[in-house]
C-alpha positions, -999 to +999 in steps of 0.1 A: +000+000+000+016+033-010+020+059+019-002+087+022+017+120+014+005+151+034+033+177+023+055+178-008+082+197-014+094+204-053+126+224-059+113+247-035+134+273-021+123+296+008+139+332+015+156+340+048+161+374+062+193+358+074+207+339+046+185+358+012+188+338-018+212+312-004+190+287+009+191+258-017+163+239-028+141+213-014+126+181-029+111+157-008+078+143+011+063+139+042+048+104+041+020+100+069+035+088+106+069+094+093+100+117+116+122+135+092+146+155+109+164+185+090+204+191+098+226+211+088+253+240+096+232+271+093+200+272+118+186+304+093+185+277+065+167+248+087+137+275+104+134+288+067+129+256+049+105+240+079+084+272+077+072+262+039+063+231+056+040+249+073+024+272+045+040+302+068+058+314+040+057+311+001+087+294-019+108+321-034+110+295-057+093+263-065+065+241-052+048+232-017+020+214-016+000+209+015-024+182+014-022+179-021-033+219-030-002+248-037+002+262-006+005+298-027-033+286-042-047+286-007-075+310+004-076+328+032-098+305+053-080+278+039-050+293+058-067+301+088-075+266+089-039+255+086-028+252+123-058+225+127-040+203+098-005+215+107+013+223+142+041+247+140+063+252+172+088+277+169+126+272+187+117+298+212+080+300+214+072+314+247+044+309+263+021+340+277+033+350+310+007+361+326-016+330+316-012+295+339+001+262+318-035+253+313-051+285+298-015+284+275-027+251+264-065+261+263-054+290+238-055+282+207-091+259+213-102+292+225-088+308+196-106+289+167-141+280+189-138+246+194-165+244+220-178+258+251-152+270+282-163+233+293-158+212+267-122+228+259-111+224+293-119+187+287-105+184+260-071+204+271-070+175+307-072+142+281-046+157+263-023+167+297-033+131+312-023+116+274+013+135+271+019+130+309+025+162+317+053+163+344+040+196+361+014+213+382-004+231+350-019+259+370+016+271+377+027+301+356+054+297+330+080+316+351+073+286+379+082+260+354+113+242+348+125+244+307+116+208+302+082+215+318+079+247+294+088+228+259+065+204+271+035+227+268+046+241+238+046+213+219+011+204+233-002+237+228+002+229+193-020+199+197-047+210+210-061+214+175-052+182+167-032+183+137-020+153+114+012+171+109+035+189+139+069+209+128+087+216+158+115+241+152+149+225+179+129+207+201+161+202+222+170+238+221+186+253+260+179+217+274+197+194+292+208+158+282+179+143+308+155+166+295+164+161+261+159+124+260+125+130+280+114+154+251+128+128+228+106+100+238+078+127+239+079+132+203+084+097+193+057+086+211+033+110+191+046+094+159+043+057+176+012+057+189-007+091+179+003+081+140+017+115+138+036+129+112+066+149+125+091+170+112+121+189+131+155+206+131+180+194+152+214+190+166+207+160+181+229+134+167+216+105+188+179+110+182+187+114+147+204+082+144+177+061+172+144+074+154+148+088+118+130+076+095+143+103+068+172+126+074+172+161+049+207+177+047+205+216+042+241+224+026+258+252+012+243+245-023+222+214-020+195+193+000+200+160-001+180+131+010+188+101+033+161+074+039+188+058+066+210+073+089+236+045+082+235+060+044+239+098+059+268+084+084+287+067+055+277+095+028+309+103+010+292+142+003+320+167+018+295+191+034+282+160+053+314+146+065+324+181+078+289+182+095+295+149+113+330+159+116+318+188+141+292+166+153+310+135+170+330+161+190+298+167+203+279+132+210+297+101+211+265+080+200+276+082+165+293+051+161 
């Protein structure tokens, strides 16, 4: 049975305020309950091509298709619509400071309508009691701990209930406990939510443990890895110089 593609990519190329014109461009697909992370040198590059994922910007050049329609074709209340297909969680997306955990995560319910005061704060518990939220919820952000903070981002995403969640560093200003808690976090979403998920990354060992398609952002190409033995082993300079930098870095690289 041939996988169900939500978001394709074709020689598109987004524009950076930090890197104009210089990004290269992107080919590929996001299959359905697939994790694709995005590596590479320049963090500019990674943000800018995961954001076309996201119908946030419009290819400079090229084609994104989200759920099968141009994302430059979509209407407005098509793209209003998009956060309830697609979850987009910025590296540093801070949550509202003067709101607890809970109203955070109740936001964006409240946002689009979906239901009465009642029915959102049910539906904003089964999703705290489904993640396992490690925290007292009615805490304000400044209370939290980091871990518990990226924690409610990333859920704050799915309280609409997307098929598809980009999550910009996930690992970002964490530390190695917290980063393998996050870790089996968003792997769990893929396992047993049938999520899709795509994410940049620095993260060596996650990308080597739970992959299941690796995009390498170079100085003039993106190029595809369906294995992260064939990205390990890829005889691509730009590549071994990445790895070169990263196994000073993690020694899970093997």
């Amino acid at each position: 049975m041939n996988e169900e593609i939500l978001i394709r990519a074709q020689s598109a190329r987004p524009v950076s305020e930090q890197t104009p014109d210089r990004s290269p461009a992107l080919s590929c697909e996001l299959g359905a309950s697939t994790l694709t992370c995005l590596l590479g040198t320049h963090r500019a590059r990674l943000t800018a091509h995961l954001r076309l994922f996201a119908g946030l910007d419009a290819p400079a050049a090229g084609r994104v298709e989200l759920f099968g329609i141009d994302s430059t074709d979509l209407g407005e209340q098509q793209r209003r619509a998009l956060p309830k297909r697609i979850g987009f969680v910025p590296a540093s997306s801070p949550l509202i400071s003067a709101l607890s955990g809970f109203d955070n995560l109740a936001l964006p319910a409240r946002y689009h309508g979906l239901g009465s005061e009642r029915e959102i704060a049910s539906r904003a518990e089964a999703l705290l009691a489904s993640i396992d939220y490690p925290a007292d919820h009615r805490h304000l952000p400044a209370y939290m701990r980091p871990l518990q903070r990226r924690h409610l981002t990333i859920a704050r995403a799915m309280m609409l209930d997307p098929e598809v969640l980009l999550v910009d560093d996930p690992f970002w200003a964490l530390d190695e406990t917290s980063r393998r808690l996050i870790g089996q976090f968003l792997v769990s979403l893929v396992r047993d939510r049938g999520m899709t998920l795509a994410m940049t990354s620095w993260d060596m060992a996650f990308t080597a443990a739970h992959a299941t398609q690796i995009l390498f952002i170079g100085d003039e190409r993106v190029i595809r890895f369906e294995r992260w033995e064939h990205f390990r082993d890829s005889g691509d300079a730009d590549v071994k110089h990445y790895l070169e930098y990263a196994r000073r870095n993690c020694a899970a690289l093997g």
